[in-house]
Biopython code that builds the backbone (N, CA, C, O; Angstrom):
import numpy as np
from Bio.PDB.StructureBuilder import StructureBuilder

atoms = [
    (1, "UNK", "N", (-9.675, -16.987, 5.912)),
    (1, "UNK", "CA", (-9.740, -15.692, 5.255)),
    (1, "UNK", "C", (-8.501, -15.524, 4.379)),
    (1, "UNK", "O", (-7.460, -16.057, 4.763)),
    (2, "UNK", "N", (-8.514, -14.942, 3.416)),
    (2, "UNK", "CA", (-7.500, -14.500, 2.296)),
    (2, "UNK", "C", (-6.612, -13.871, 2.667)),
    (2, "UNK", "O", (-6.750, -13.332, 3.765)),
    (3, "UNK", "N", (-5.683, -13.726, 2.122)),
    (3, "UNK", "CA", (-4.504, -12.500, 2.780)),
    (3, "UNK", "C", (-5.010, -11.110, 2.322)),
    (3, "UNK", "O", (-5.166, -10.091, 2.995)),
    (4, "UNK", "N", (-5.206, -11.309, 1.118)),
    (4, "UNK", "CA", (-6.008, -9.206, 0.162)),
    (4, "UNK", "C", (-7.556, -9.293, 0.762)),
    (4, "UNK", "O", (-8.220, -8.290, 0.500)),
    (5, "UNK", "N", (-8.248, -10.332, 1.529)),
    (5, "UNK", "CA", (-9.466, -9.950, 2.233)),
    (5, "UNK", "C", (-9.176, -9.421, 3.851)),
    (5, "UNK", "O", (-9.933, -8.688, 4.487)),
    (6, "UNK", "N", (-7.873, -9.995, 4.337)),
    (6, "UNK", "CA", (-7.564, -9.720, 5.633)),
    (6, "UNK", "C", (-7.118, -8.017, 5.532)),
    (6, "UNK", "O", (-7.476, -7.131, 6.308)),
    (7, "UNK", "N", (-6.031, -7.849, 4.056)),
    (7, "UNK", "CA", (-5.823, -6.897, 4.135)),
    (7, "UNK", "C", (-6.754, -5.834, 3.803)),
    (7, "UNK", "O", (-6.028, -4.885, 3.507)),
    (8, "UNK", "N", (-7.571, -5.592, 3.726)),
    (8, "UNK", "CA", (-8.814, -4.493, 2.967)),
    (8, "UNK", "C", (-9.674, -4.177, 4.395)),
    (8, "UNK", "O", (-10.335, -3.205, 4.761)),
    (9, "UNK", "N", (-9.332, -5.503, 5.030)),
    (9, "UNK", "CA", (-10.253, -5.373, 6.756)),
    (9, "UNK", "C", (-9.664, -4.207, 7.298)),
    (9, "UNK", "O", (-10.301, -3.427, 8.005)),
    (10, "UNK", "N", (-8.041, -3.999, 6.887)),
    (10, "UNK", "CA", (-7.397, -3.157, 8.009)),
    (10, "UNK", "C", (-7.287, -1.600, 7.668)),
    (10, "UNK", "O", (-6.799, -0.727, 8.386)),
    (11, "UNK", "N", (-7.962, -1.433, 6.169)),
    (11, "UNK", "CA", (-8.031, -0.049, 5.804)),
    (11, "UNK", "C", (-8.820, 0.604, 7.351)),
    (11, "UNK", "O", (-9.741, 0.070, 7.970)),
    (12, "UNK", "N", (-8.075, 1.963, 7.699)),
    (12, "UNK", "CA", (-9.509, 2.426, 8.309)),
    (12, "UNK", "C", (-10.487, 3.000, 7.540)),
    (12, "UNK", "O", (-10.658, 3.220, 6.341)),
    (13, "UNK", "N", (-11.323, 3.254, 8.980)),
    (13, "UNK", "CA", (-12.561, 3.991, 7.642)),
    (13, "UNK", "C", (-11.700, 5.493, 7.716)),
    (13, "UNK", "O", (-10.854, 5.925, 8.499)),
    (14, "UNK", "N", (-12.410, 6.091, 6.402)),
    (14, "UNK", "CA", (-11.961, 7.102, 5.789)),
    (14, "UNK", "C", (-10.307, 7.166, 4.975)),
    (14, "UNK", "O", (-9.674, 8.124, 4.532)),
    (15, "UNK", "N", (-10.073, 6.056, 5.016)),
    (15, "UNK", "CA", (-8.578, 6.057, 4.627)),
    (15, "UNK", "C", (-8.637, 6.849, 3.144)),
    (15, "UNK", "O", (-9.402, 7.179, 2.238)),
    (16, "UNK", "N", (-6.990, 6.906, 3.677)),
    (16, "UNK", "CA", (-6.176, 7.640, 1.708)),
    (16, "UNK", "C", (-5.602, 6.588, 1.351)),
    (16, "UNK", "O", (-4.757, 6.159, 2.137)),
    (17, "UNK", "N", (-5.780, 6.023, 0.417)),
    (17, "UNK", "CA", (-5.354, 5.006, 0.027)),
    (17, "UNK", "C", (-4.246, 5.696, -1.451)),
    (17, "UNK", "O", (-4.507, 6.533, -2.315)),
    (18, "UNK", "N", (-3.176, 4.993, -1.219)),
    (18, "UNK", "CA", (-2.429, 5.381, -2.841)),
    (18, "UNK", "C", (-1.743, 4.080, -3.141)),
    (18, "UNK", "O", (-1.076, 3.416, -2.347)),
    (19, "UNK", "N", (-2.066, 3.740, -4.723)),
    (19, "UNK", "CA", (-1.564, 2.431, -4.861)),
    (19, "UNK", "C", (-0.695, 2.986, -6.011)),
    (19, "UNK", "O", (-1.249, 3.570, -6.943)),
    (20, "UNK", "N", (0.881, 2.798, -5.976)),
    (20, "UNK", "CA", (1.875, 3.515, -6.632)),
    (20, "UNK", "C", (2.374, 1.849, -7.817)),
    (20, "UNK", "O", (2.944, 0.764, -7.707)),
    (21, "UNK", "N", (1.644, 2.721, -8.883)),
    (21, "UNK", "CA", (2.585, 1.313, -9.934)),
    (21, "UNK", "C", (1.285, 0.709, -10.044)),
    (21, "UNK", "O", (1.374, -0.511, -9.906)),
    (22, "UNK", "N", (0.116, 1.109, -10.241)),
    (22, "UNK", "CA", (-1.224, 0.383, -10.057)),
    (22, "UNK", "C", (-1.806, 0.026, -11.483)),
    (22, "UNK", "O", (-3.005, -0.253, -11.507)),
    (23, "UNK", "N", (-0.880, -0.007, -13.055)),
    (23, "UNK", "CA", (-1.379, -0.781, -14.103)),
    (23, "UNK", "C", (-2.611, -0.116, -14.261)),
    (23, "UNK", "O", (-3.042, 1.027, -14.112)),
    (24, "UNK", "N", (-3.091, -1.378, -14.664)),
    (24, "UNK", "CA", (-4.374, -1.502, -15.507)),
    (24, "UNK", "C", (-5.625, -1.317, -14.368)),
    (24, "UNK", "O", (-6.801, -1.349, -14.730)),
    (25, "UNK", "N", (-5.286, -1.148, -13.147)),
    (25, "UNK", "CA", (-5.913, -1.318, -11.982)),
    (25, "UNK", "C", (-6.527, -2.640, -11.420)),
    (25, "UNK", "O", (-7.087, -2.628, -10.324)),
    (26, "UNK", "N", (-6.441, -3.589, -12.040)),
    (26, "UNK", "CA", (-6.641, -5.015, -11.788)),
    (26, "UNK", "C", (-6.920, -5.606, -10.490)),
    (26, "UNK", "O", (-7.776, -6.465, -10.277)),
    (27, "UNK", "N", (-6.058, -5.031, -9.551)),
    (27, "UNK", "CA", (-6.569, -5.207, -7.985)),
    (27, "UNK", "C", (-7.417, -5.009, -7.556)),
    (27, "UNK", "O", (-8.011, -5.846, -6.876)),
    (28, "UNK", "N", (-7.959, -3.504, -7.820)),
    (28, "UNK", "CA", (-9.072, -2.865, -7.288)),
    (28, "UNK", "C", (-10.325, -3.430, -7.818)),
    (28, "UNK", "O", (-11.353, -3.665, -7.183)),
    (29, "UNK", "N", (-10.049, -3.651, -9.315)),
    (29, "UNK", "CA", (-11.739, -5.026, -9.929)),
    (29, "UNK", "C", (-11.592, -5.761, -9.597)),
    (29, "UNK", "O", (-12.624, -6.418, -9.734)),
    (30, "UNK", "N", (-10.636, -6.493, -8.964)),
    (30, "UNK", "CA", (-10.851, -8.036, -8.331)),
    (30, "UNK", "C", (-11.294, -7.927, -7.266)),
    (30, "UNK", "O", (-11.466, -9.008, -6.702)),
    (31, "UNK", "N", (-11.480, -7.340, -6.893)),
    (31, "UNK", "CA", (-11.614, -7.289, -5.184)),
    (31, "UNK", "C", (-12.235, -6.047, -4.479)),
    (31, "UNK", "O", (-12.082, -5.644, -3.326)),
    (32, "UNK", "N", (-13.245, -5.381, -5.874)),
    (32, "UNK", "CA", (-14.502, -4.215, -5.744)),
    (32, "UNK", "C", (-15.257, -4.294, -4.887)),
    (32, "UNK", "O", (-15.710, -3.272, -4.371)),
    (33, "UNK", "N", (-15.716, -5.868, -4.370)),
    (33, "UNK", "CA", (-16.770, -6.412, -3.349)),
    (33, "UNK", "C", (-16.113, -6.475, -1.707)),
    (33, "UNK", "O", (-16.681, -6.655, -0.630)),
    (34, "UNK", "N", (-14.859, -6.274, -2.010)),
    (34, "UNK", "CA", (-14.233, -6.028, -0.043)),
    (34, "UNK", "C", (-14.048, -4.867, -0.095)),
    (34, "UNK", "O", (-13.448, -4.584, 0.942)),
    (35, "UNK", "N", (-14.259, -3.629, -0.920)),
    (35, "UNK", "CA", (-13.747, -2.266, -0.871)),
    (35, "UNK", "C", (-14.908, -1.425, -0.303)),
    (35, "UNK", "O", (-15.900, -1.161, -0.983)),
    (36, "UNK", "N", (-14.726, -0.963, 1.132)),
    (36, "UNK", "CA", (-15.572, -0.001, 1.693)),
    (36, "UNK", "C", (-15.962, 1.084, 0.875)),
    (36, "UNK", "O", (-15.097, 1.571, 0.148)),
    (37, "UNK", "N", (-17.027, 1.521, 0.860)),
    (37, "UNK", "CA", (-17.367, 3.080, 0.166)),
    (37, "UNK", "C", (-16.774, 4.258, 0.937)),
    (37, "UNK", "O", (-17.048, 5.351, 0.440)),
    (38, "UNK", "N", (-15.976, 4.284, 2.109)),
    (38, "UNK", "CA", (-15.605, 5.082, 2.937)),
    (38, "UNK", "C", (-14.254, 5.582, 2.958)),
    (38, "UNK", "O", (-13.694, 6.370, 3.720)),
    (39, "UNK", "N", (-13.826, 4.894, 1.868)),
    (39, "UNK", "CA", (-11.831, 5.245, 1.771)),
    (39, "UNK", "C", (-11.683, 6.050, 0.206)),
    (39, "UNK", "O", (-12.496, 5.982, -0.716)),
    (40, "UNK", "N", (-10.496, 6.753, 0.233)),
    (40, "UNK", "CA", (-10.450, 7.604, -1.117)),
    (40, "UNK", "C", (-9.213, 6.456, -1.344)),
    (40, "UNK", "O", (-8.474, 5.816, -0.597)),
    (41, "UNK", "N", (-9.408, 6.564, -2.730)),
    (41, "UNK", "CA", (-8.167, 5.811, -3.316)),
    (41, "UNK", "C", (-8.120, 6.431, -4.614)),
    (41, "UNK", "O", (-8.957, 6.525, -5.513)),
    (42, "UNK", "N", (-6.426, 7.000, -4.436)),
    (42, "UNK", "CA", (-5.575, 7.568, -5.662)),
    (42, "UNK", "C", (-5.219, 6.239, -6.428)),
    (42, "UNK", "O", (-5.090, 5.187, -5.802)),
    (43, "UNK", "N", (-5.045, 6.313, -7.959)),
    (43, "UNK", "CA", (-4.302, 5.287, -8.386)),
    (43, "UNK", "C", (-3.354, 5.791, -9.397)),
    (43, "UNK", "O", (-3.820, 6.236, -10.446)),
    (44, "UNK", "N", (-1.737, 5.768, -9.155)),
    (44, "UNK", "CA", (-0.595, 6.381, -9.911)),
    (44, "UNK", "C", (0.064, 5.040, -10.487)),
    (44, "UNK", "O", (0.302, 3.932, -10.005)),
    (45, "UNK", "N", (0.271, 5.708, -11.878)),
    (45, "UNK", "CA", (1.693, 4.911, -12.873)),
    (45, "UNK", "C", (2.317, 5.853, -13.450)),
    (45, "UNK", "O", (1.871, 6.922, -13.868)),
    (46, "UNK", "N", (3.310, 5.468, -13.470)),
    (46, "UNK", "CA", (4.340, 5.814, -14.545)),
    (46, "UNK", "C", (4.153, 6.188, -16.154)),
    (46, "UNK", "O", (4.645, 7.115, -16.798)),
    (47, "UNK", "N", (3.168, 5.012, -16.600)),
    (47, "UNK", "CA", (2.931, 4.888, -17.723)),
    (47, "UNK", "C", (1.583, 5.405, -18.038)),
    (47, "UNK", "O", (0.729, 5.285, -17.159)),
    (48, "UNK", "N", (1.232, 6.013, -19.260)),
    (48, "UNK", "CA", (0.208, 6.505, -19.919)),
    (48, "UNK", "C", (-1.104, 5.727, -20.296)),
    (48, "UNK", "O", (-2.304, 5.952, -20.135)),
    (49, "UNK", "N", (-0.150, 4.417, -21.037)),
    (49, "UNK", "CA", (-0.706, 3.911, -21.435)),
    (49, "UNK", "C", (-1.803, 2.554, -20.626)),
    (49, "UNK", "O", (-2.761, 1.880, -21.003)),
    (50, "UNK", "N", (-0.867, 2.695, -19.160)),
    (50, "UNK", "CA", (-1.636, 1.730, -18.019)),
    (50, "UNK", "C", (-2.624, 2.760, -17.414)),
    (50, "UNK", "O", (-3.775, 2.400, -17.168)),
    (51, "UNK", "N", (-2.309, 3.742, -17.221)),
    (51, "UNK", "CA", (-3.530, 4.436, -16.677)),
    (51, "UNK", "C", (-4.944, 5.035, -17.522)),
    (51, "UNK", "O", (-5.956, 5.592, -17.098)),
    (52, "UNK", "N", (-4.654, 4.774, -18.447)),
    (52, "UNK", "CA", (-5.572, 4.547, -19.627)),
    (52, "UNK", "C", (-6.316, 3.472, -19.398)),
    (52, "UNK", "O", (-7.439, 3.639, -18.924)),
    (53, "UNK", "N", (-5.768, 1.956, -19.733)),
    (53, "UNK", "CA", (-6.543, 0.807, -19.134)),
    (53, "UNK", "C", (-7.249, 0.948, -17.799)),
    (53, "UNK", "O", (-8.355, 0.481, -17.524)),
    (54, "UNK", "N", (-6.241, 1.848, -16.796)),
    (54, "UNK", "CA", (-6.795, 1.487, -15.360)),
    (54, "UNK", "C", (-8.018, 2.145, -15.850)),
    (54, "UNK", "O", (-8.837, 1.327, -16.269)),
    (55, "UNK", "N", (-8.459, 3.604, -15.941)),
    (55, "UNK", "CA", (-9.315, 4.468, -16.719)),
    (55, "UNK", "C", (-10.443, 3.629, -16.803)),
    (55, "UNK", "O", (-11.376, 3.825, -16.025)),
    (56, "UNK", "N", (-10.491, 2.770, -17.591)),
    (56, "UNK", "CA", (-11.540, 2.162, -18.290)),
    (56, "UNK", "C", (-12.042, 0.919, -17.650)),
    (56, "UNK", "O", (-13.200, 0.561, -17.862)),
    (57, "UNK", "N", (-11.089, 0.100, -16.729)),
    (57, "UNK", "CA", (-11.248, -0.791, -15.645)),
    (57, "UNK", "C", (-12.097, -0.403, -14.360)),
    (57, "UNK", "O", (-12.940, -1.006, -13.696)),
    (58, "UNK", "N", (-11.528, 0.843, -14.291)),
    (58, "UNK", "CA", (-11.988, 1.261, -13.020)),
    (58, "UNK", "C", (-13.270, 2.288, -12.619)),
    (58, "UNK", "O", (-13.649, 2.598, -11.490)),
    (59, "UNK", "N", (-13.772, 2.683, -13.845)),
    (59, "UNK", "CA", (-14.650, 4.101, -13.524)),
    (59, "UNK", "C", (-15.509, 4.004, -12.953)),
    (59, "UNK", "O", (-15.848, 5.055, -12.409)),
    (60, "UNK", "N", (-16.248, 2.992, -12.732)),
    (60, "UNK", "CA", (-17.904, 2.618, -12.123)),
    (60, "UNK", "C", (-17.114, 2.412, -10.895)),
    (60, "UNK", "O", (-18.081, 2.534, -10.143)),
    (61, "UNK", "N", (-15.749, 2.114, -9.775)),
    (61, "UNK", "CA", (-15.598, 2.288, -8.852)),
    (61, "UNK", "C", (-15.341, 3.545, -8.078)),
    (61, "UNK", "O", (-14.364, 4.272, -8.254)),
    (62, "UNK", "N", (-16.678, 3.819, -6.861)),
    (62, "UNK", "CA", (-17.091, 5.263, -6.493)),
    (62, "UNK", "C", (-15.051, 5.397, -5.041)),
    (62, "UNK", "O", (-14.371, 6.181, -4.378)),
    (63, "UNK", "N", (-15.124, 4.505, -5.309)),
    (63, "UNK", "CA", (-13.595, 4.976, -4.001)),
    (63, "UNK", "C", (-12.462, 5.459, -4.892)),
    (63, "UNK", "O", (-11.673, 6.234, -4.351)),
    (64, "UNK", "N", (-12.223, 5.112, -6.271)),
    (64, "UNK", "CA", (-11.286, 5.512, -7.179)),
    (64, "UNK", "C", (-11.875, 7.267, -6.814)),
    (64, "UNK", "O", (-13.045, 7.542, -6.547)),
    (65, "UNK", "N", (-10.762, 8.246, -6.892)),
    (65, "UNK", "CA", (-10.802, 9.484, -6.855)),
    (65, "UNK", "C", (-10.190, 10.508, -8.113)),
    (65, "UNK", "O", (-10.662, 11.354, -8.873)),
    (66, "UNK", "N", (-8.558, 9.756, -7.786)),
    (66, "UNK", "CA", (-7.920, 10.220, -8.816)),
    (66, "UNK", "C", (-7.191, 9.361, -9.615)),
    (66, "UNK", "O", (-6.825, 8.380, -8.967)),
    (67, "UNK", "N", (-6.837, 9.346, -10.769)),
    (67, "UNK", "CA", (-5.798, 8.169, -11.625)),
    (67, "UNK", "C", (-4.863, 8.999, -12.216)),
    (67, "UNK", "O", (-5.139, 9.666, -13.214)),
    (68, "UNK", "N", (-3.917, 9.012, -11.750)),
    (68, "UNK", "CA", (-2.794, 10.268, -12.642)),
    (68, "UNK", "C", (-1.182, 9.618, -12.552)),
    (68, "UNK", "O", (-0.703, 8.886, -11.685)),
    (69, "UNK", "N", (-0.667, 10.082, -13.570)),
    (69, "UNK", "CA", (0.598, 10.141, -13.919)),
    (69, "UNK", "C", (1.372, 10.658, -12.994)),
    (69, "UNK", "O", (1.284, 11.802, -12.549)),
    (70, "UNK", "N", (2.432, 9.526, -12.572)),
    (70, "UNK", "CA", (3.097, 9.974, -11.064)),
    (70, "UNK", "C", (4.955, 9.557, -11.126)),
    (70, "UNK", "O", (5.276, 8.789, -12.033)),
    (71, "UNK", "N", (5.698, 9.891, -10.505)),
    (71, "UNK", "CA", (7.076, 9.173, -10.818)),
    (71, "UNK", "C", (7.311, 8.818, -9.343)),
    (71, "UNK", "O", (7.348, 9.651, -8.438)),
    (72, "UNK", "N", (7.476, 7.398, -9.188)),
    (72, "UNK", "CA", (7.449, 7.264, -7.555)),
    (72, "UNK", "C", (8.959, 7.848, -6.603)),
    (72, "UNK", "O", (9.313, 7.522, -5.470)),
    (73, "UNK", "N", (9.779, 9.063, -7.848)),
    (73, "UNK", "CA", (11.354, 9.354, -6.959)),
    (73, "UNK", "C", (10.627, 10.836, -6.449)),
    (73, "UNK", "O", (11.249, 11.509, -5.627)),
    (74, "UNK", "N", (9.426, 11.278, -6.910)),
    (74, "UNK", "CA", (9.100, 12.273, -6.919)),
    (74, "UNK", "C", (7.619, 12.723, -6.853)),
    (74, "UNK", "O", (7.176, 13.695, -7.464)),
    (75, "UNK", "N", (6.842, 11.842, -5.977)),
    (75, "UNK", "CA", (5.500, 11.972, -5.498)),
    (75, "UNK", "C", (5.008, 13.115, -5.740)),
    (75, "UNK", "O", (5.668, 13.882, -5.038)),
    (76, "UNK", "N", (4.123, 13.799, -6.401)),
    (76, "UNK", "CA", (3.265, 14.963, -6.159)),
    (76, "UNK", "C", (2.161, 15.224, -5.132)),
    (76, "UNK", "O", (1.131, 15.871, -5.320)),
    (77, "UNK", "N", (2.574, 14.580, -3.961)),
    (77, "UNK", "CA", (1.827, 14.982, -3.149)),
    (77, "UNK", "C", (2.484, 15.213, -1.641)),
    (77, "UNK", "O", (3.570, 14.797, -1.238)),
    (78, "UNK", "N", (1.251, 16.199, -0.753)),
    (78, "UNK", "CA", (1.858, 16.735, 0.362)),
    (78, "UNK", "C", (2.380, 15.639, 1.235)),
    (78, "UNK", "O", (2.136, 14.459, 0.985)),
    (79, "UNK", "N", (3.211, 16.085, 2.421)),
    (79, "UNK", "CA", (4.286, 15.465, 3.689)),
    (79, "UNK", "C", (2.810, 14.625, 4.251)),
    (79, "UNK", "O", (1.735, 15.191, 4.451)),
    (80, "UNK", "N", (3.042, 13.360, 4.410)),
    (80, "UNK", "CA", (2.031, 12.377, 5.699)),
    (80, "UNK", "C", (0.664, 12.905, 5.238)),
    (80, "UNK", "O", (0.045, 13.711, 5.933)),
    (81, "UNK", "N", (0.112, 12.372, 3.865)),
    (81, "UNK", "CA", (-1.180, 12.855, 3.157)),
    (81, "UNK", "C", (-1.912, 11.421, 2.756)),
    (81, "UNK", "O", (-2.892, 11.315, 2.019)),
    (82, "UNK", "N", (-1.390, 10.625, 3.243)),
    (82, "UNK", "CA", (-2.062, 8.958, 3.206)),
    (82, "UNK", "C", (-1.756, 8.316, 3.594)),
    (82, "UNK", "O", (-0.529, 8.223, 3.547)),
    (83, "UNK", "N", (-2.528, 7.226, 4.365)),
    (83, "UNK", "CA", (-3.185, 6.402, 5.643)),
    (83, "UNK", "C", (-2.653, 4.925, 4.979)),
    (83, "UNK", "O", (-2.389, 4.036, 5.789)),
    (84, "UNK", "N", (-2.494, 4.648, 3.565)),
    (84, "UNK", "CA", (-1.798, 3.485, 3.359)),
    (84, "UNK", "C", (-0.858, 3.704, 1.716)),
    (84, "UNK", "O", (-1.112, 4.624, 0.939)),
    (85, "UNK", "N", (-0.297, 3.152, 1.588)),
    (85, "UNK", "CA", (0.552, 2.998, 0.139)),
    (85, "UNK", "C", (0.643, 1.518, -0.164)),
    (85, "UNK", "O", (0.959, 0.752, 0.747)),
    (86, "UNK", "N", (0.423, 1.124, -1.216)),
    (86, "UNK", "CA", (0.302, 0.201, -1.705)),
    (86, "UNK", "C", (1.232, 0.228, -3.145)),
    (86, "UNK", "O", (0.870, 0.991, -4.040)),
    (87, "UNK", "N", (2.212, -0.468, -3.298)),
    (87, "UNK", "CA", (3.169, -0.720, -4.119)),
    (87, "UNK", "C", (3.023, -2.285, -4.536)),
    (87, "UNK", "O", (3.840, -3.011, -3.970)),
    (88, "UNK", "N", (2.254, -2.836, -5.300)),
    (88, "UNK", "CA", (1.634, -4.025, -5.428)),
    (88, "UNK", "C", (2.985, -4.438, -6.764)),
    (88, "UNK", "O", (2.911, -3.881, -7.860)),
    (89, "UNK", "N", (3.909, -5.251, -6.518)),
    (89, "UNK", "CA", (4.733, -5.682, -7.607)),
    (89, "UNK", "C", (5.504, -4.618, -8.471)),
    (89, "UNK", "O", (5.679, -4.677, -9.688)),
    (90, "UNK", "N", (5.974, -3.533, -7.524)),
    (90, "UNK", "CA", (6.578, -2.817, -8.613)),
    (90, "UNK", "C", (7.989, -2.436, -8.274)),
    (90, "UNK", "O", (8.861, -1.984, -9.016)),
    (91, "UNK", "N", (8.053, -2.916, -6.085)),
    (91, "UNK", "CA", (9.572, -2.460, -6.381)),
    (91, "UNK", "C", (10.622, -3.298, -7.181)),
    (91, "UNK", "O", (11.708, -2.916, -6.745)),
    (92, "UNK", "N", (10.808, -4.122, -8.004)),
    (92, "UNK", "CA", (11.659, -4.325, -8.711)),
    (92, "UNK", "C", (11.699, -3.898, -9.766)),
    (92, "UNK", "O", (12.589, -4.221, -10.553)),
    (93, "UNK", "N", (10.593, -2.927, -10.108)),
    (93, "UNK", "CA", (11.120, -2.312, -11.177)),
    (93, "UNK", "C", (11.614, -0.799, -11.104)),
    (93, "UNK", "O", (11.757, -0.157, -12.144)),
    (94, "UNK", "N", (11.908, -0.166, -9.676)),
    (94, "UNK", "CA", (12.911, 0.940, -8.939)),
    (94, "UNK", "C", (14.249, 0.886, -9.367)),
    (94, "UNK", "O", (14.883, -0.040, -8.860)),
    (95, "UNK", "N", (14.878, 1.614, -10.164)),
    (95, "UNK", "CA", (16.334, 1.688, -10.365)),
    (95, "UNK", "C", (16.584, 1.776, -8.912)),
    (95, "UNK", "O", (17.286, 0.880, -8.440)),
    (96, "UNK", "N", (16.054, 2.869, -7.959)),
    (96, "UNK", "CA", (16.595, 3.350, -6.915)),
    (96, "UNK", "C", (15.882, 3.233, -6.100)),
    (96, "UNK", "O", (15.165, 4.223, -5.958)),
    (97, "UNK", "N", (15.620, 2.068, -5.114)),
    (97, "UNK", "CA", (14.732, 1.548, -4.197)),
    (97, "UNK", "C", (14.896, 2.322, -2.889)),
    (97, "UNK", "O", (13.945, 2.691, -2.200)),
    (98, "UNK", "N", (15.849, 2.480, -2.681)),
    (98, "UNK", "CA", (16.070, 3.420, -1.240)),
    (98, "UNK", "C", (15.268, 5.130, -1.778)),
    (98, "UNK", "O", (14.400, 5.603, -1.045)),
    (99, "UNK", "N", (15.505, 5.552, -2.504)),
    (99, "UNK", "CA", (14.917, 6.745, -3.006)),
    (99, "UNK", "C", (13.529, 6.601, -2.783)),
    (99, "UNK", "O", (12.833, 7.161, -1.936)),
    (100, "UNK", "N", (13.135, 5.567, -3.875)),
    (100, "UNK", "CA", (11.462, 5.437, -3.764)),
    (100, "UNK", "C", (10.520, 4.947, -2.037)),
    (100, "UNK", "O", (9.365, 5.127, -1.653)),
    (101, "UNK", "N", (11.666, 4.329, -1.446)),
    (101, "UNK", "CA", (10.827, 3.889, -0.140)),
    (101, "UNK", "C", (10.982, 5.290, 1.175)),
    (101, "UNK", "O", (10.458, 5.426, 2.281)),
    (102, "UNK", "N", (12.112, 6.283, 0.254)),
    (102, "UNK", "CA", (12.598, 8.019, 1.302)),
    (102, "UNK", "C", (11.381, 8.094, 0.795)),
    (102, "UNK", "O", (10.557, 7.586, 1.556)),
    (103, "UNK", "N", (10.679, 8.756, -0.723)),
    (103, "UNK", "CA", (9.702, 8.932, -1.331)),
    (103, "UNK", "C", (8.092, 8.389, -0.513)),
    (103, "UNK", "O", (7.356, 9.108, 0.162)),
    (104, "UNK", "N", (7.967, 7.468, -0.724)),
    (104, "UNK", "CA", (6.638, 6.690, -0.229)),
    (104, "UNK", "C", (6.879, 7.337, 1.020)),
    (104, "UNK", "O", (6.327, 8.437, 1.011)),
    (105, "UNK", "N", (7.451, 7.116, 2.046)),
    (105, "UNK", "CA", (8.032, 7.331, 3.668)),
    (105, "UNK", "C", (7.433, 8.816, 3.672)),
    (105, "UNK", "O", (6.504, 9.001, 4.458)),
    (106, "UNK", "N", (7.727, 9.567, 3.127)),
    (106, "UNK", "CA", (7.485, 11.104, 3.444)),
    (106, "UNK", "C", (5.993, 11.437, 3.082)),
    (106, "UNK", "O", (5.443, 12.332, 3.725)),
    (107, "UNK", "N", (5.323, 10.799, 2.127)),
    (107, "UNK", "CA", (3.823, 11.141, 2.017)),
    (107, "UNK", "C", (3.296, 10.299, 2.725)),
    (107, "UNK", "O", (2.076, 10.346, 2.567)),
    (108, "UNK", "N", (3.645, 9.430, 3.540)),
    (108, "UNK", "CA", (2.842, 8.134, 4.611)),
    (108, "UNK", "C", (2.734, 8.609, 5.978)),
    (108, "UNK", "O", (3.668, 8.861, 6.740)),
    (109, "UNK", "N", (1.432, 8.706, 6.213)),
    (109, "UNK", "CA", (1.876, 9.058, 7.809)),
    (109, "UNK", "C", (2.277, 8.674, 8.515)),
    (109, "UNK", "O", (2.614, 7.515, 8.273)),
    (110, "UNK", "N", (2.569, 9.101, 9.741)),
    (110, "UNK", "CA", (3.682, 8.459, 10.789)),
    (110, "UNK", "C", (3.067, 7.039, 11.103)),
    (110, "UNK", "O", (3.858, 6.141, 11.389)),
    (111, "UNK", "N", (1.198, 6.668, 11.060)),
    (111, "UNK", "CA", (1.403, 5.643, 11.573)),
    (111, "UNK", "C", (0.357, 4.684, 10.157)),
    (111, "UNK", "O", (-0.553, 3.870, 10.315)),
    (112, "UNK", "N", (0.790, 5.058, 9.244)),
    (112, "UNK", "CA", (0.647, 4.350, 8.067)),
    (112, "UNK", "C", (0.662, 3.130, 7.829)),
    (112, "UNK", "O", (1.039, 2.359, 8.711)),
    (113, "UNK", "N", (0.328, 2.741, 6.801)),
    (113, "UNK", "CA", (0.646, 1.220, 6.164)),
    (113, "UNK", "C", (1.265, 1.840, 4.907)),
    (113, "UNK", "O", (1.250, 2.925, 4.326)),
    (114, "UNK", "N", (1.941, 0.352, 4.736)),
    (114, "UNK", "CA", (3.108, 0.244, 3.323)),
    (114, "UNK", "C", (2.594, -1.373, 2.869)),
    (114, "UNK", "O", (3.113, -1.938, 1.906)),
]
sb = StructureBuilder()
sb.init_structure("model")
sb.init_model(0)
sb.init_chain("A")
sb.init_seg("    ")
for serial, (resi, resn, name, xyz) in enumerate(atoms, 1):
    if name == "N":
        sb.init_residue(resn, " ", resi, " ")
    sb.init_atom(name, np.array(xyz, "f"), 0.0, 1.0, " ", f" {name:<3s}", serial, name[0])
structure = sb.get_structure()
């Protein structure tokens, strides 16, 4: 088994999924066919112009919920409000990595995935 097929096994059902730094959304089309219909998944960037691509990559997927403009020092969303975070290749691009992982930490629930 794959490592991104092992990992998609361990979503639960109903999960919140947030994938922070998620581009063009590229993950989520590669790998549309291991994605339960039973999990919500946010997808946040930084950039305009990637969530645009993701936009257009991603719309025919029914688990995509929301795609919005996000700054990962400063999450817009409530305390322990998702079941996993997914930061797929982006902490090196964190000026302030301890900030962003206080950040992620506080919207993850206590017994979350990262």
């Amino acid at each position: 088994m794959l490592f991104i097929e092992y990992t998609y096994n361990q979503f639960c059902p109903n999960a919140k999924i947030l994938d922070i730094g998620c581009g063009d959304g590229t993950i989520w089309l590669n790998n549309q066919n291991k994605i339960s219909n039973n999990i919500s998944i946010t997808l946040a960037d930084i950039s305009l112009k990637m969530l645009e691509e993701c936009q257009n990559n991603t719309q025919h997927l029914p688990q995509i919920k929301t795609i919005e403009e996000a700054d990962c020092y400063y999450l817009p969303y409530l305390d322990k409000s998702f079941d996993v975070v997914i930061a797929n290749h982006v902490f090196m691009y964190f000026d302030d990595l301890p900030k962003a992982l206080q950040e992620i930490n506080r919207i993850l629930k206590d017994d979350g995935i990262l």
